[in-house]
N, CA, C and O of each residue as an XYZ file, in Angstrom:
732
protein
N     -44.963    -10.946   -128.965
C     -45.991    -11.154   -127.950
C     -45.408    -10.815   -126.579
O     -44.320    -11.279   -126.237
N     -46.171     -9.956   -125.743
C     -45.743     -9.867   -124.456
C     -46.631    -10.938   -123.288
O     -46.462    -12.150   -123.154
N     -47.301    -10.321   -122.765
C     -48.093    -11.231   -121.757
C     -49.300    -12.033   -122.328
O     -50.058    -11.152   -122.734
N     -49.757    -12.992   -122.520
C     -51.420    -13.570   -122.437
C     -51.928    -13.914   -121.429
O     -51.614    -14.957   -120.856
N     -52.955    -12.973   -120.948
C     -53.386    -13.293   -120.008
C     -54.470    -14.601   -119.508
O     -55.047    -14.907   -118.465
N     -54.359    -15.193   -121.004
C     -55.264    -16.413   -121.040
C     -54.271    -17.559   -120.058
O     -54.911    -18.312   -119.325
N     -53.139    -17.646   -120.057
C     -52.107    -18.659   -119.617
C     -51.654    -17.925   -118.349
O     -50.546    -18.243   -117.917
N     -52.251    -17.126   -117.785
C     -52.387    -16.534   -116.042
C     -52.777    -17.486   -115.382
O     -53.958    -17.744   -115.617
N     -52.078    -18.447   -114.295
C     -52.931    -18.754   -113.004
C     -52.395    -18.369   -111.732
O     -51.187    -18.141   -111.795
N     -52.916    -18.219   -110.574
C     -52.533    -17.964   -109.643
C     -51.555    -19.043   -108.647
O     -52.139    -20.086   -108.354
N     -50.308    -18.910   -108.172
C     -50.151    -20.424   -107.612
C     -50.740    -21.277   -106.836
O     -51.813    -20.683   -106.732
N     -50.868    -22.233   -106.198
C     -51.434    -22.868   -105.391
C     -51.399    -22.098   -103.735
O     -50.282    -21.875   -103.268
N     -52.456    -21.773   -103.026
C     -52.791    -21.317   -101.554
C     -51.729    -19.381   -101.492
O     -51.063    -18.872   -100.591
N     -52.128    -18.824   -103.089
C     -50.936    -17.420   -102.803
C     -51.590    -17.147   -102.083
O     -50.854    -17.121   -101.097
N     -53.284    -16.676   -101.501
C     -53.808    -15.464   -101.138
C     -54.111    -15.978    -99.741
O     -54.775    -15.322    -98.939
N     -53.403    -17.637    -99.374
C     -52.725    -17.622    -97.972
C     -54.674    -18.283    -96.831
O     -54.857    -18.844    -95.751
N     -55.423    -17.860    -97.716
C     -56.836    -18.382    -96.878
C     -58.097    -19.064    -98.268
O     -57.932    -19.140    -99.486
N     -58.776    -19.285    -97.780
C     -60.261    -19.486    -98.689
C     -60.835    -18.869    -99.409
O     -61.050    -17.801    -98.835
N     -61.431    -18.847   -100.775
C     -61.536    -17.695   -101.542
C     -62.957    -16.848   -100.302
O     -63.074    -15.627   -100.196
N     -63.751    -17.766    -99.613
C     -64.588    -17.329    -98.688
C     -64.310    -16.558    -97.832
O     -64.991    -15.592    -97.487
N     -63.201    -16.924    -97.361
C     -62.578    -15.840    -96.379
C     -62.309    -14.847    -96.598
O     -62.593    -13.851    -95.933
N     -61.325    -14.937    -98.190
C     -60.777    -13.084    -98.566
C     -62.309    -12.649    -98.807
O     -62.658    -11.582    -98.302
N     -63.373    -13.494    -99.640
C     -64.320    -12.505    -99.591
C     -65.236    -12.103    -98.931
O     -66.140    -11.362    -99.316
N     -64.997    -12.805    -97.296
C     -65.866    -12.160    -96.162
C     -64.911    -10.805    -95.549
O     -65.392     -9.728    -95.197
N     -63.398    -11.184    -95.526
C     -62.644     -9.653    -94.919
C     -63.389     -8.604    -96.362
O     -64.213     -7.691    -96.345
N     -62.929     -9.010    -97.049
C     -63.495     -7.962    -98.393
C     -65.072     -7.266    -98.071
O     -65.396     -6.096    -98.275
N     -65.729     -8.120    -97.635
C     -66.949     -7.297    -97.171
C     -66.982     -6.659    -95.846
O     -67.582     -5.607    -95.624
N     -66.089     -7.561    -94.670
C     -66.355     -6.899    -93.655
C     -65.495     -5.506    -93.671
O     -65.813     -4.599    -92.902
N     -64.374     -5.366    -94.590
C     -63.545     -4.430    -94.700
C     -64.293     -3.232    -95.447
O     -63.817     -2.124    -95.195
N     -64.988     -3.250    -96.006
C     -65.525     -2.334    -96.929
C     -66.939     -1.911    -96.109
O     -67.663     -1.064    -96.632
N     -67.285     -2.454    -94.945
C     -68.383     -1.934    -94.477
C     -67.875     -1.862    -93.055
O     -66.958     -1.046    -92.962
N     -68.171     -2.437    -91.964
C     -67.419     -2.596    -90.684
C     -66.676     -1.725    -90.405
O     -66.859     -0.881    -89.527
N     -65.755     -1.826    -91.113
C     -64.093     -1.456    -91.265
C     -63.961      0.099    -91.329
O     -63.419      0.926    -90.596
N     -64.683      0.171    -92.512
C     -64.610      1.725    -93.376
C     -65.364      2.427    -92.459
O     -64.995      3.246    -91.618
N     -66.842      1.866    -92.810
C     -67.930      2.745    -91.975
C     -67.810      3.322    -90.708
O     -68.700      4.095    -90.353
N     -66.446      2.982    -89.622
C     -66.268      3.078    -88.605
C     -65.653      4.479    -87.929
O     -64.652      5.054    -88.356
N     -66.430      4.894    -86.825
C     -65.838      6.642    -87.286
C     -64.507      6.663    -86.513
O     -64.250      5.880    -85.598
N     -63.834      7.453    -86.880
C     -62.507      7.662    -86.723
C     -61.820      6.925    -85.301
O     -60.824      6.213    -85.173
N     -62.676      7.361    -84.456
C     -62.104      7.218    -82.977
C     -62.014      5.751    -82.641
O     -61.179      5.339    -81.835
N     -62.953      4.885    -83.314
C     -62.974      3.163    -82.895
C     -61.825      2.731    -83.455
O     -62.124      1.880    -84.292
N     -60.770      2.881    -83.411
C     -58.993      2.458    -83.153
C     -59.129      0.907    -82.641
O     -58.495      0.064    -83.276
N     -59.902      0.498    -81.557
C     -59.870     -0.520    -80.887
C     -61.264     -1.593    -81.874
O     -61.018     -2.798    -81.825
N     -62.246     -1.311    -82.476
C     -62.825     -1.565    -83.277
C     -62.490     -2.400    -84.248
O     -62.872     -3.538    -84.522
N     -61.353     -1.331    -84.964
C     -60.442     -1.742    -86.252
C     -59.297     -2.759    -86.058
O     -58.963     -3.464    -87.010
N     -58.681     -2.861    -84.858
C     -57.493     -3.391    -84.158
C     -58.741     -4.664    -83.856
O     -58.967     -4.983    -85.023
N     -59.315     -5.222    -83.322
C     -60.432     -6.455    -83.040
C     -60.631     -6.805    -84.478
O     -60.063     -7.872    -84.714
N     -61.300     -6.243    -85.654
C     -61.667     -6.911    -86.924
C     -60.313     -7.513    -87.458
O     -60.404     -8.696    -87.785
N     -58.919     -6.859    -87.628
C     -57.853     -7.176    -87.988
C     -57.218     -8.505    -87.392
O     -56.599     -9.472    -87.835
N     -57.735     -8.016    -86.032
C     -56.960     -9.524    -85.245
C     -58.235    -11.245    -85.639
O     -57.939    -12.435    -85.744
N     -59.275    -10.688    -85.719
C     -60.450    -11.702    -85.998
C     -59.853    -12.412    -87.199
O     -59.721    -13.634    -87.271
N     -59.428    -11.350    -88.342
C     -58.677    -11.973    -89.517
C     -57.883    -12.654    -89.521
O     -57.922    -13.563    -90.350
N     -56.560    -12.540    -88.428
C     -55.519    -13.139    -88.370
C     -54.139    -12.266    -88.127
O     -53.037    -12.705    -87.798
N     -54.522    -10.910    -88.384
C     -53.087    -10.055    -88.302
C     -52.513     -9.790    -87.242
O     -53.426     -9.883    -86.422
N     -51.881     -9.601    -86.864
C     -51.000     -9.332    -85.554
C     -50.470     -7.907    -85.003
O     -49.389     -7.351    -85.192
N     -51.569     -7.518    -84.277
C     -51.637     -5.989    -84.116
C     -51.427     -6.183    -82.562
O     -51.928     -6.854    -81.660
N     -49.967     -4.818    -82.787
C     -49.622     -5.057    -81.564
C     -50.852     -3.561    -80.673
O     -51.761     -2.977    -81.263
N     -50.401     -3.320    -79.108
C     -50.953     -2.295    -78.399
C     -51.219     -0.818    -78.745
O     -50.362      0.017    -79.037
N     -52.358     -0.662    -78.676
C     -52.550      0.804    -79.006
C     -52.057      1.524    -80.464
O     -51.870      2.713    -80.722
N     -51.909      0.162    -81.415
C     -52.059      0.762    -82.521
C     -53.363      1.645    -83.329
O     -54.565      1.451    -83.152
N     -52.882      2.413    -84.029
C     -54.419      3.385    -84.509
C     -53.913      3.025    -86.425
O     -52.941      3.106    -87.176
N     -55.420      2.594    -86.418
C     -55.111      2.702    -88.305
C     -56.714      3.334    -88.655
O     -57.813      3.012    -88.202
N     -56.476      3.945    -89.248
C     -57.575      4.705    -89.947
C     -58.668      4.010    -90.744
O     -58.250      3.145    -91.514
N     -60.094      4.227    -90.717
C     -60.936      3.464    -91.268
C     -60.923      3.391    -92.878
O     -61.462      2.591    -93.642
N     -60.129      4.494    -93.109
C     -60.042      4.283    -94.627
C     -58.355      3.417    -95.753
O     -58.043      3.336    -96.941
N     -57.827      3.021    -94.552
C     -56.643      2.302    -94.807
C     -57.238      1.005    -95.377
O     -58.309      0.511    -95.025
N     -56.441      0.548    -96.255
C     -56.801     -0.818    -96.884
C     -56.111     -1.866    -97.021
O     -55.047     -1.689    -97.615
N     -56.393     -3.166    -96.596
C     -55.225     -4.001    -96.131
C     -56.249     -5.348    -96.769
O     -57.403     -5.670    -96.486
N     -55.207     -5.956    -97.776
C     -55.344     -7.004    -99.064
C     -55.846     -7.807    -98.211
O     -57.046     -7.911    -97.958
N     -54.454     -8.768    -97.442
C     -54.741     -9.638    -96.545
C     -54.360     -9.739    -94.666
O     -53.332     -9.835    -93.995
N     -55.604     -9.666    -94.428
C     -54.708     -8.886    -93.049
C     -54.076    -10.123    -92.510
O     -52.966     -9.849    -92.054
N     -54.469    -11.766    -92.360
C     -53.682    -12.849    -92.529
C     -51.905    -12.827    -92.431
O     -51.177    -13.504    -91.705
N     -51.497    -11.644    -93.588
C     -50.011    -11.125    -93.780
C     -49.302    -10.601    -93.118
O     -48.097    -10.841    -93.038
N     -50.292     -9.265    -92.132
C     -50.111     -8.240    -91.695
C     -49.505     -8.713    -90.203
O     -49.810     -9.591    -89.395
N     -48.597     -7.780    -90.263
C     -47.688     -7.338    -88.651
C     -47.748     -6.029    -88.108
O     -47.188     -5.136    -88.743
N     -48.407     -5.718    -86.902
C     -47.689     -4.089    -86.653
C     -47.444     -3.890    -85.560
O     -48.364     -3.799    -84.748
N     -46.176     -3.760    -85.189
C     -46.034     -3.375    -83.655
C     -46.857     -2.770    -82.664
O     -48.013     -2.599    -83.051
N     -46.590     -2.358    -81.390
C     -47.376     -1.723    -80.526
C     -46.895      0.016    -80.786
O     -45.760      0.400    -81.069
N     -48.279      0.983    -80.567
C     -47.956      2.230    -81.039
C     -47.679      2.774    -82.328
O     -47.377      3.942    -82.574
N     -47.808      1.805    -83.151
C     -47.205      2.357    -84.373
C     -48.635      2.991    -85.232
O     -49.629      2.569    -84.641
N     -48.983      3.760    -86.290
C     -49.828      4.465    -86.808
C     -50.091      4.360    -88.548
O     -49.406      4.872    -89.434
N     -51.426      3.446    -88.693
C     -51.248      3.431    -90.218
C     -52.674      4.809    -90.442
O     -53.633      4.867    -89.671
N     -52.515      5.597    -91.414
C     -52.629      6.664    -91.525
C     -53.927      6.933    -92.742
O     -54.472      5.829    -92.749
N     -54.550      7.650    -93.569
C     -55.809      7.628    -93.941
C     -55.494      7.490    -95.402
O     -54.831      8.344    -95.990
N     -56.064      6.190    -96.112
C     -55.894      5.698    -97.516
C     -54.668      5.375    -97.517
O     -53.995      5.712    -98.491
N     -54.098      4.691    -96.509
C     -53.068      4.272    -96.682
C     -53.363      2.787    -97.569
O     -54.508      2.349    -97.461
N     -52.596      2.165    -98.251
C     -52.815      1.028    -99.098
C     -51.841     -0.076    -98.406
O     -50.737     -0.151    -98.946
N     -52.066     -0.964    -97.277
C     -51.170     -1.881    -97.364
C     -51.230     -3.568    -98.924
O     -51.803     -4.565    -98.485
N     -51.028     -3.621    -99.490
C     -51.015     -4.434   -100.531
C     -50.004     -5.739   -100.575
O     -49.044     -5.948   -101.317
N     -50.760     -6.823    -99.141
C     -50.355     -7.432    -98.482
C     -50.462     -8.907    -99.251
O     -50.868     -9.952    -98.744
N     -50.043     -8.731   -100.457
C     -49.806    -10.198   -101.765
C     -48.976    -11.272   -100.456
O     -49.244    -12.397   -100.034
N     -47.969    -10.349   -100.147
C     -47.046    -11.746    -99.385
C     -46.785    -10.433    -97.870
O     -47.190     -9.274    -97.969
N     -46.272    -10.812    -96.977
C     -46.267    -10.313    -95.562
C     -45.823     -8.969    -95.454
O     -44.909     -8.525    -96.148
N     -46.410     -8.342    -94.649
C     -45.897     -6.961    -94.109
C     -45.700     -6.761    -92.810
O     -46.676     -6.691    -92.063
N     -44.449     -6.641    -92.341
C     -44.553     -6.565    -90.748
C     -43.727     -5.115    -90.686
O     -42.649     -4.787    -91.182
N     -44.480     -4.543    -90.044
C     -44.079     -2.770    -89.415
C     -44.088     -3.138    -87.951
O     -44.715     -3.897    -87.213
N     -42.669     -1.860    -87.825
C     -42.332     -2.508    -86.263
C     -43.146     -1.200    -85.046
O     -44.121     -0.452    -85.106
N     -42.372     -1.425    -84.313
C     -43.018     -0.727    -83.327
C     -43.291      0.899    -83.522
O     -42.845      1.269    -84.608
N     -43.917      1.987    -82.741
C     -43.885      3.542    -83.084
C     -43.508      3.806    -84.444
O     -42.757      4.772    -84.582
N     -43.810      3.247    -85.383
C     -43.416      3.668    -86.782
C     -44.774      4.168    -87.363
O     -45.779      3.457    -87.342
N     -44.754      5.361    -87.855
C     -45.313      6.089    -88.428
C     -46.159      6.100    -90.173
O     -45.733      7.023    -90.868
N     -46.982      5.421    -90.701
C     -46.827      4.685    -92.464
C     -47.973      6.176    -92.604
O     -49.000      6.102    -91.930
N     -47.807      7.164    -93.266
C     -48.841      8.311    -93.483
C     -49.343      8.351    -94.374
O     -48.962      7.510    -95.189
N     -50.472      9.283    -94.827
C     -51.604      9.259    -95.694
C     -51.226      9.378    -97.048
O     -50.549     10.277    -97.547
N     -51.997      7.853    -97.901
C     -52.154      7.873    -99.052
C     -50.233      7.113    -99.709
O     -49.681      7.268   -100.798
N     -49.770      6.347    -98.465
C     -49.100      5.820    -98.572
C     -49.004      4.210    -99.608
O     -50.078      3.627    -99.757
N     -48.058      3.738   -100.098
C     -48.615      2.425   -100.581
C     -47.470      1.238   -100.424
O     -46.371      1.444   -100.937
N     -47.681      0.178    -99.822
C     -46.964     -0.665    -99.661
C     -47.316     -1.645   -100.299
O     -48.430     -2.142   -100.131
N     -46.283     -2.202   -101.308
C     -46.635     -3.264   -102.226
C     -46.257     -4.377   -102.867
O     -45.678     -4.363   -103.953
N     -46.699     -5.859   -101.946
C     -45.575     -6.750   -102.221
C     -45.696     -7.471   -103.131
O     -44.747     -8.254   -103.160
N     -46.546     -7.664   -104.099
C     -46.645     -8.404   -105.115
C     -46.145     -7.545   -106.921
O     -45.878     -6.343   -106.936
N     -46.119     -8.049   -107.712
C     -45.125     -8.621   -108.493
C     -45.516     -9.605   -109.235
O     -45.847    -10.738   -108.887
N     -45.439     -8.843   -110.950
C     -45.185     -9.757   -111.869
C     -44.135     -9.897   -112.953
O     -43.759     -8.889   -113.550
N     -43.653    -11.066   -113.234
C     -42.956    -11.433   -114.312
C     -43.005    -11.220   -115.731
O     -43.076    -11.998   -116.682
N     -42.946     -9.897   -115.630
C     -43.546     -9.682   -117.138
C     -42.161    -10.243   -118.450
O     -42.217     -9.729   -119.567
N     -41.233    -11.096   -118.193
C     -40.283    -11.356   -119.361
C     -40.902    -12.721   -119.537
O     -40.393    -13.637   -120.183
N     -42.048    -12.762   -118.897
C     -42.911    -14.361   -119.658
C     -43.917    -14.405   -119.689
O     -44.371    -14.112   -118.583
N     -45.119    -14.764   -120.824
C     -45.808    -14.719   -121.497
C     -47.308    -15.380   -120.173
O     -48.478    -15.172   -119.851
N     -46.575    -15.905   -119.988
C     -47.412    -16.424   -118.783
C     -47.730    -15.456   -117.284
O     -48.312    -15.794   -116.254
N     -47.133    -14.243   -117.636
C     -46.886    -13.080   -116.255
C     -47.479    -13.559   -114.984
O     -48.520    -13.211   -114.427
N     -46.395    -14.621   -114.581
C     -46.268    -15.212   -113.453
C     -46.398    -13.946   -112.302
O     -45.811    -12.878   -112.478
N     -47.104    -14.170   -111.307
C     -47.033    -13.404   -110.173
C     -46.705    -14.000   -109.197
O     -46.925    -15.199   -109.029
N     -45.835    -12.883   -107.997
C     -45.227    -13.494   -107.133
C     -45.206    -12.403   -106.491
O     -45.554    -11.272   -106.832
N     -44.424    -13.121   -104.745
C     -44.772    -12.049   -103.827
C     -43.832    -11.954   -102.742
O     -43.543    -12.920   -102.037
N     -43.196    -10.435   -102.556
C     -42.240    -10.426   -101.553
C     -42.239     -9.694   -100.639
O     -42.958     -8.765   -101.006
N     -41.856     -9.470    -99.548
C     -41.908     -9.391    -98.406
C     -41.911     -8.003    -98.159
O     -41.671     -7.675    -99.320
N     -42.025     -6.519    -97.327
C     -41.694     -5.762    -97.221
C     -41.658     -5.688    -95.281
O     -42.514     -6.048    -94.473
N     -40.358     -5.100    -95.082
C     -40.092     -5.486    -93.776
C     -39.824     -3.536    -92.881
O     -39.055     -2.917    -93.617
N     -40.109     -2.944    -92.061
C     -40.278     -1.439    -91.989
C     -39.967     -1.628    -90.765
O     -40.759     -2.385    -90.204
N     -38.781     -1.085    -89.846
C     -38.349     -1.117    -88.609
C     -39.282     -0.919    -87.948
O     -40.486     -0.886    -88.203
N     -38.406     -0.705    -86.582
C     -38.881      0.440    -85.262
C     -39.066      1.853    -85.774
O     -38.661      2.267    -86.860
N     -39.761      2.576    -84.812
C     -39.961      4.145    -85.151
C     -39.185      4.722    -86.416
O     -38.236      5.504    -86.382
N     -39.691      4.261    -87.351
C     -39.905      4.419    -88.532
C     -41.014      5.904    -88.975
O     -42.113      6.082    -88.450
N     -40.472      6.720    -89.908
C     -42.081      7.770    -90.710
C     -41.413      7.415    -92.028
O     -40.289      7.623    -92.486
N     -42.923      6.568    -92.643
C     -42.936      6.707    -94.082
C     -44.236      7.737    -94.099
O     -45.410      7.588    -93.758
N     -43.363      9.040    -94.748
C     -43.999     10.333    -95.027
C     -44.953     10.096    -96.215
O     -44.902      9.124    -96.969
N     -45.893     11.192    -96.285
C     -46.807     11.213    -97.029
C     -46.062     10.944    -98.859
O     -45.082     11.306    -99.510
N     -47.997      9.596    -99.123
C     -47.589      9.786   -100.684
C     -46.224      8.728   -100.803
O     -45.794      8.911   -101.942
N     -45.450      7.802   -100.175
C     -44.677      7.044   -100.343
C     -44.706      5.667   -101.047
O     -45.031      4.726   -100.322
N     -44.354      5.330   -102.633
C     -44.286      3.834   -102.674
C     -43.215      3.076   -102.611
O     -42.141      3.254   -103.185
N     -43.616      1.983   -101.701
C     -42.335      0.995   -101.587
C     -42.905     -0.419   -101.973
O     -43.960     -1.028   -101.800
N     -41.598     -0.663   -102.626
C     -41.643     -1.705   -103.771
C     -41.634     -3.267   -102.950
O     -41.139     -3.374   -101.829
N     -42.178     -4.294   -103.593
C     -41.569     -5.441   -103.430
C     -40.458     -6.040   -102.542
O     -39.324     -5.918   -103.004
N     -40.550     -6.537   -101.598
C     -38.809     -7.115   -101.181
C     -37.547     -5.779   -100.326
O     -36.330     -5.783   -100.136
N     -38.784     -4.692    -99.988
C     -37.745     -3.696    -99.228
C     -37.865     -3.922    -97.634
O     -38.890     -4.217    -97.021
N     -36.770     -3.745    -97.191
C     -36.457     -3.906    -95.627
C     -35.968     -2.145    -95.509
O     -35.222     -1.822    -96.433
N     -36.252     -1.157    -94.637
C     -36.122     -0.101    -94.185
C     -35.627     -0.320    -92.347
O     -36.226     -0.763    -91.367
N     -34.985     -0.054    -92.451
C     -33.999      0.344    -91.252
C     -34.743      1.028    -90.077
O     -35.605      1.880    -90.295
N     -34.318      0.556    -88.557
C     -35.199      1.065    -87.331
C     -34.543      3.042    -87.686
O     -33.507      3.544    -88.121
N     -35.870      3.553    -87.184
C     -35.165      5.292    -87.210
C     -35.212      5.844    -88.598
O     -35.007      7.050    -88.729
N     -35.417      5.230    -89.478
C     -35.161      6.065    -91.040
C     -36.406      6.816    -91.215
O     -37.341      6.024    -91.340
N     -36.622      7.527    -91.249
C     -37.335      8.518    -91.971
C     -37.259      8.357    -94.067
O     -36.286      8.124    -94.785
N     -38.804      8.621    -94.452
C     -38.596      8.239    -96.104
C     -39.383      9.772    -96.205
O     -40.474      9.986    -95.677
N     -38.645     10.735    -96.949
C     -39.463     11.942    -97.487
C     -40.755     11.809    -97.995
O     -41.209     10.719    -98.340
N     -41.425     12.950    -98.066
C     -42.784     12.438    -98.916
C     -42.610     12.420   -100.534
O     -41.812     13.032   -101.244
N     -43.444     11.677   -100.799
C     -43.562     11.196   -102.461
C     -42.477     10.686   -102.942
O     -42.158     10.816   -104.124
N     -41.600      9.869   -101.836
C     -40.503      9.609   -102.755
C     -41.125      7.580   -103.045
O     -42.184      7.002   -102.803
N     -40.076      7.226   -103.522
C     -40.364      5.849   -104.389
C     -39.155      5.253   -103.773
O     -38.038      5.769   -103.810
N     -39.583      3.659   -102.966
C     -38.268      3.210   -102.082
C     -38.149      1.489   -103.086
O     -38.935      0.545   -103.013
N     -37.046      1.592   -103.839
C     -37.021      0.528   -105.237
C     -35.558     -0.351   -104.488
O     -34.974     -1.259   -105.079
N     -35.201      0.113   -103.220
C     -34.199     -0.435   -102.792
C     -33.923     -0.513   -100.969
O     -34.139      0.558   -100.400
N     -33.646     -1.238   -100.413
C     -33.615     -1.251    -98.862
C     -32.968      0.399    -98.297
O     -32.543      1.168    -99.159
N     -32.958      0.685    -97.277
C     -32.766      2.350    -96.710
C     -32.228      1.510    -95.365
O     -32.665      0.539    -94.748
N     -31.398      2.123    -95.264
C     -30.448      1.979    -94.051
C     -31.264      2.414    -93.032
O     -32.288      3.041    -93.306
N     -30.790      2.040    -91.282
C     -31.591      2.368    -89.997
C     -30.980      3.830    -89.981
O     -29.902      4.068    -90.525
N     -31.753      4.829    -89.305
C     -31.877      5.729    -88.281
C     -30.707      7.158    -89.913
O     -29.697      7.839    -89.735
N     -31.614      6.963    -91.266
C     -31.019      7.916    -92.344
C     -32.345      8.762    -92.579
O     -33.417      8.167    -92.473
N     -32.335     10.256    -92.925
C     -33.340     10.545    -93.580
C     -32.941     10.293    -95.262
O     -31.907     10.482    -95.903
N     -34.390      9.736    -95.645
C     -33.874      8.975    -97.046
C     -35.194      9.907    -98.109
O     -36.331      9.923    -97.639
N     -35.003     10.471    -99.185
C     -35.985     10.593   -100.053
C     -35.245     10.732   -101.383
O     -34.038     10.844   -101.596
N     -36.552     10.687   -102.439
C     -36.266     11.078   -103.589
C     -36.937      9.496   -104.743
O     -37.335      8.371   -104.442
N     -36.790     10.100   -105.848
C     -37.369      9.072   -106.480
C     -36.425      8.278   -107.679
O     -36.655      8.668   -108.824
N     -35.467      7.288   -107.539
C     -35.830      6.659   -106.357
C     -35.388      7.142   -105.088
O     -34.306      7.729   -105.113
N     -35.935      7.043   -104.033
C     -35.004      6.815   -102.402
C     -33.911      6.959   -102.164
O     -33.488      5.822   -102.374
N     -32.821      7.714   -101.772
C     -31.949      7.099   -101.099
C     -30.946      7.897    -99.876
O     -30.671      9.068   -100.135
N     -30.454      7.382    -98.710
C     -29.867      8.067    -97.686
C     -29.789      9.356    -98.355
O     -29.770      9.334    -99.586
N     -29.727     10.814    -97.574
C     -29.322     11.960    -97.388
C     -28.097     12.316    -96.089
O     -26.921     12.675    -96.031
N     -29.051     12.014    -95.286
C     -28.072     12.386    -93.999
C     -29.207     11.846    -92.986
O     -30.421     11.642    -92.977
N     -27.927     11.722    -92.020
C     -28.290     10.610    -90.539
C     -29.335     11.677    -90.207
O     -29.299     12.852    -90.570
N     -30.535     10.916    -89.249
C     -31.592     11.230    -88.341
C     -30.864     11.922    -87.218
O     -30.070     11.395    -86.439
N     -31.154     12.865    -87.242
C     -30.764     13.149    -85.237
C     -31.620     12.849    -84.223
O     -32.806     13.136    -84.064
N     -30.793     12.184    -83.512
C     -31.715     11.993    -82.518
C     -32.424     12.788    -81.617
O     -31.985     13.938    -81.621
N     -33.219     12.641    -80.957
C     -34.154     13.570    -80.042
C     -34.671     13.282    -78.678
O     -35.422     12.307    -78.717
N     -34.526     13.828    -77.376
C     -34.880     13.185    -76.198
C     -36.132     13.394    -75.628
O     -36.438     12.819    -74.583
């Protein structure tokens, strides 16, 4: 026997608010949110903060980005979440400042226990510097911290933390060679 999903429960307060609440962002996200044409940046940045997330200045996220719980959510000032991007905000996501997360990206902190029958779920953190580009097509796993300055290639798979200021790709991830800097 592997999992039964009959002996699944969720723990006590995971999804962090009221089942009312996730399912009013759930509606206002899917209509409000989405429906909103490109340019209302400040629109999307007001519904997020109404939720609870912590959006810093002149951030731009795209109406078609999708964010679990925005409750979780962190994003610096300037920084850019990008079109179908998936934040999959089980447990917290904080992106730091001018960091770059691009299209069709997926960030994903939850997690199950599949060596018990009970496939306990659980949820860890994913932490994404300063001026940061997670390039197109990127998944990062559970419990990764990425370094201020790193650059992540596109389509690669980040199953382990990435050092600050490396260009990092591949599947899985990992350093290539230092970022150069630029003035």
């Amino acid at each position: 026997m592997y999992q039964d999903l009959d002996k699944f429960s969720l723990p006590p307060n995971f999804r962090g608010k009221s089942a009312v609440i996730v399912q009013l962002w759930w509606l206002i996200q899917n209509t409000l949110f989405s429906w909103s044409p490109q340019f209302l940046y400040g629109w999307r940045r007001f519904l997020l903060r109404l939720f609870g997330a912590s959006i810093g200045r002149n951030v731009l996220v795209r109406p078609s980005a999708r964010i679990t719980y925005p409750w979780k959510l962190s994003i610096g000032e300037y920084s850019w979440i990008g079109d179908d991007v998936e934040l999959y905000t089980l447990g917290e996501i904080r992106i730091g400042a001018n960091t770059v997360i691009s299209q069709r990206s997926y960030l994903c902190t939850g997690t199950h226990d599949y060596s018990r029958s009970t496939f306990d779920i659980s949820a860890q953190p994913i932490h994404i510097g300063e001026q940061v580009w997670v390039a197109t097509d990127v998944y990062i796993a559970p419990g990764i911290h990425i370094g201020d300055g790193a650059v992540v290639g596109a389509r690669s798979t980040v199953l382990q933390d990435l050092p600050a200021e490396m260009i990092c790709y591949g599947n899985p991830a990992r350093p290539i060679k230092p970022r150069p800097r630029v003035s």
